[in-house]
N, C-alpha and C positions, 0 to 999 in steps of 0.2 A: 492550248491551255497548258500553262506551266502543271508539273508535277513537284509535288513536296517531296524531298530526299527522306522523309521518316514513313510515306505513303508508298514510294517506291520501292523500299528496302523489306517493305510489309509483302506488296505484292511477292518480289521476289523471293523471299521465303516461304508464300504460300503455296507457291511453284514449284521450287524445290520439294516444299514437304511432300506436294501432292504427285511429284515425283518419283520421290523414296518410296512412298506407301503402293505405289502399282507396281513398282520393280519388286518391293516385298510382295503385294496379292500376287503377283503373277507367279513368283519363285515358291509360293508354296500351293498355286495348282498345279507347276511344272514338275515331269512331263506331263503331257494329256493325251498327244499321240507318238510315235515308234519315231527313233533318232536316225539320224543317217550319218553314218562315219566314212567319209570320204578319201579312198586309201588311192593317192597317185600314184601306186605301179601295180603291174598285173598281178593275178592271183600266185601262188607258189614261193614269193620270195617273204626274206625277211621281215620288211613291212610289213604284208597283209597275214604273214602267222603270227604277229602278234593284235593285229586287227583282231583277227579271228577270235581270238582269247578273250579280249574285249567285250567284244560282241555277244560269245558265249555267255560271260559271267555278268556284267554289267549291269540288263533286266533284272536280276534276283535284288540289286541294291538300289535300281531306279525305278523299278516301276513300269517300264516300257522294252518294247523290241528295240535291239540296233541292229539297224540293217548296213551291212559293211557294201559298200559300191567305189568297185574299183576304175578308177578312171586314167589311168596310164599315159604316156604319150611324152615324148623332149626328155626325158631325164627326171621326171616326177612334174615340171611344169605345168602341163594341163588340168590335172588333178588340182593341183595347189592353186591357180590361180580361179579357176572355177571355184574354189571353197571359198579364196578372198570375197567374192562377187554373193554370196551366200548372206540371207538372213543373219544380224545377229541376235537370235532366240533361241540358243543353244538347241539348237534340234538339228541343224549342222556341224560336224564336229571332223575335226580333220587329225589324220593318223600323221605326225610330222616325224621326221626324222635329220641326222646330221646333213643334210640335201637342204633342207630348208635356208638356212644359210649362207651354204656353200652355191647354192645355183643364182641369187641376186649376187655374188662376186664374180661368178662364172661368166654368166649370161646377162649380158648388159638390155637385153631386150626385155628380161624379166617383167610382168604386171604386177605382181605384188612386192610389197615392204613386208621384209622378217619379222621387224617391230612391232610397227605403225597396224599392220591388216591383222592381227591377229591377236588373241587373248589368252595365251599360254596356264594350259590347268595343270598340267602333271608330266613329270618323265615316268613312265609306264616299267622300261626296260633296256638296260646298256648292252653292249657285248664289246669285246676289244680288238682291236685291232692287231694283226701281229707279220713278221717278217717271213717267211716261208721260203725251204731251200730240198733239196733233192737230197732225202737221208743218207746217202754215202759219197756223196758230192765234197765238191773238197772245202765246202764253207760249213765248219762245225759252232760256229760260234759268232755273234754279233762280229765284234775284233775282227775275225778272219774276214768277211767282208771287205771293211773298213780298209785294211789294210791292202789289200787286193786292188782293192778301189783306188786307193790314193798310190800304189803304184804305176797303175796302168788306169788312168781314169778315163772314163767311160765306153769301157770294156764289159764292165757286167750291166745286163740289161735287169731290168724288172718291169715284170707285166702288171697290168691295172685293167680294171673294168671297164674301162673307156675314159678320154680327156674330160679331166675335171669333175673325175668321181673321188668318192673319198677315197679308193686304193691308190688313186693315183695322185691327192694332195699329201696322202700321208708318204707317201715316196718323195716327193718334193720335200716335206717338210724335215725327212729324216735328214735327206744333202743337206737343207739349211743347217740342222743343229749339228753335225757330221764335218762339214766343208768336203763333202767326198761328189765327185759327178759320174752317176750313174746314166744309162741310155734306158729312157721310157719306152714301154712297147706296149700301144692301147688296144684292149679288145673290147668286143661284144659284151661282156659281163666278164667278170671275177672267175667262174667257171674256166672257161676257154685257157686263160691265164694258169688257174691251178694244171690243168690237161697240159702246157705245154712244158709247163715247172719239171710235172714230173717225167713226161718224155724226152727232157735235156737241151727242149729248143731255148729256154731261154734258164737265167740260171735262179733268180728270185721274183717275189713277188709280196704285195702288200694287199692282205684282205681283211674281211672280220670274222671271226670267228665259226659261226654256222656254217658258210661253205665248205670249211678246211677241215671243220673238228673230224669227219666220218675219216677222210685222208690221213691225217695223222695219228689217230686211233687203227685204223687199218696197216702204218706204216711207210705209205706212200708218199709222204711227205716231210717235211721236220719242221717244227716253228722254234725258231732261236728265240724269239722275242715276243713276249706283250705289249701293249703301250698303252702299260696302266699303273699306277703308282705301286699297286700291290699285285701278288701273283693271284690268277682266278685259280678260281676250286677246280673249273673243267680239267685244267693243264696246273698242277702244284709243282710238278718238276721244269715248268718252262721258265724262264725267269725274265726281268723285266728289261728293258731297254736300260732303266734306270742301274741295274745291279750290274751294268754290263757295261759302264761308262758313262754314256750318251743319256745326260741330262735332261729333262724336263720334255722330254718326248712323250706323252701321254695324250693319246687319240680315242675316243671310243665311238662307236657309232650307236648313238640312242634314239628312241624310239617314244612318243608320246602322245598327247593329244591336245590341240589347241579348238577352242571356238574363234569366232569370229568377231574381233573387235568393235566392244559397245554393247558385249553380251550383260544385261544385268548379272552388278555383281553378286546376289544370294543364285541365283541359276548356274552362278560360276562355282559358289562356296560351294552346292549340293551335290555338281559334276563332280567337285575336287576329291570332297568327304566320300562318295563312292567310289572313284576309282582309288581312291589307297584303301579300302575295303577290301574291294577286288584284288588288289596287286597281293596283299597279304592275307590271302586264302594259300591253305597249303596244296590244293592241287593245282594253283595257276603256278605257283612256286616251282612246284615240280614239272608242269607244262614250259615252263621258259628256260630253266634247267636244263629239259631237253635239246634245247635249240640253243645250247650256251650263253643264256643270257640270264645276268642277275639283275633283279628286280628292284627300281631307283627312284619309289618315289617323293616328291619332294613339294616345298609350296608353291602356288602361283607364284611366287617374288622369286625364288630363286631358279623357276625354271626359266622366267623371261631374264634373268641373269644370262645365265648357262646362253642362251641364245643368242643376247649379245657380245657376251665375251667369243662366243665360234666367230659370230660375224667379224668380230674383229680381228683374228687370227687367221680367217681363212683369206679374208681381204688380203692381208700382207705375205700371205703365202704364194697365192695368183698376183699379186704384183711384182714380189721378190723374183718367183719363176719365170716370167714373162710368159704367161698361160694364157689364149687365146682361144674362143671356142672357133670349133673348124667350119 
């Protein structure tokens, strides 16, 4: 039986509306039970203290528990791609960070899409990343580096958390804007790397922020550089990559939360509307503070921005390097 194109267009907007109206009923019973924030790396690190925070604060503006469940494993992998595979009814929600990104350019085996699998609510919290040297060492300055380097190139090592972490893209990235060739030395984590900085085994290194700050408040370390456009509050006497030559060098490692793509969008709006609630409490302020990290949050549009401008940066980073996971 033929259909009339004015019967069919009727239909289809019935559909729709009756669409609309359950993704509204639904988002104004949601929640109705406790959320699960899904952190891909073990308890203790960066991530999951800002999970933590989250989870903490969150129920007072939603309504419900978040139950933080770390799931670790590959580099953040397992976590994140178990979250892809996830209901989207926002009752799963995933703690993402600069790895998101970086590990589909890394890891060609990857299961999820950065974009496509996921529904970007907020950046939560940044921290910056910055260059770290041995405080009476004989590199007092971006420059002296630099210039050490291009004497004698690939003579000065710098350590990273392991191949194809952000410590060790942002070292890559600095050669690229630099032309200077450094020798990579990849560890077990950012840790190990600081521990060897300052016993003289290797001579720099590229981290973010939280690890380094106790070290360089205690002296043990020196950060010539941030790589951020402006200087942080944590370090007001450090100065920038930018102020020190080396252009458009700005890296931060942020911290957020996405749902899982096809999440209705009012369950998306009510995630968003509370977590910058949350973010802009003065005691989470002072909680992230702690852990060197200023608080950035922003709209859905602009954070699935921010997401794929990394992808695309970091893409040409790992191609530019010939970076290959091992």
């Amino acid at each position: 039986m033929e259909i009339q194109p004015r019967r069919y267009f009727s239909v289809v907007a019935s559909l729709f509306a009756a669409l609309l109206l359950g993704e509204i009923a639904f988002a104004q019973t949601y929640p109705i039970k406790p959320i699960r924030l899904i952190v891909p790396y073990p308890p203790g690190g960066g991530t999951d203290f800002v999970a933590r925070i989250v989870a903490l604060k969150l129920p007072e503006a939603i309504g419900q528990n978040v139950v933080v469940d770390n799931r670790p494993g590959a580099a953040g992998l397992v976590g994140t791609e178990l979250a892809a595979r996830a209901p989207a009814d926002g009752y799963t929600l995933l703690l993402v960070d600069s790895s998101l990104p970086i590990n589909v350019t890394y890891y060609k085996n990857a299961k999820y899409d950065a974009i496509k699998d996921f529904d970007p609510i907020t950046d939560v919290a940044d921290t910056a990343y910055m260059l770290v040297v041995q405080p009476a060492g004989p590199y007092q300055s971006v420059r002296d580096v630099i210039n050490a380097a291009k004497a004698q190139p690939g003579t000065i090592n710098f350590g990273s958390g392991g191949n194809g972490s952000g410590s060790h893209l942002t070292g890559e990235f600095f050669q690229m804007r630099t032309g200077v060739k450094l020798t990579h030395v990849p560890y077990k984590g950012v840790g190990l790397a600081l521990t060897d900085v300052i016993a003289g085994q290797i001579q720099t290194t590229f981290t973010s922020a939280p690890p380094a700050m106790g070290l360089i408040k205690s002296g043990r370390i020196k950060a010539l550089a941030v790589a951020t456009e402006k200087r942080i509050s944590s370090l007001p006497e450090t100065p920038t990559f930018g102020e020190q030559g080396v252009k458009d060098l700005v890296v931060v490692n942020w911290y957020g939360i996405a749902s899982m793509a096809g999440t209705p969008q009012p369950v998306l709006d009510k995630l968003h509307a509370a977590l910058v609630h949350v973010i802009g409490l003065p005691d989470v302020k002072e909680r992230l503070a702690s852990g060197a990290l200023e608080p950035a949050p922003m709209s859905q549009q602009a954070f699935r921005k921010l997401i794929a401008e990394e992808l695309t940066r970091w893409s040409a980073v790992v191609k530019n390097a010939g970076i290959k996971p091992e």
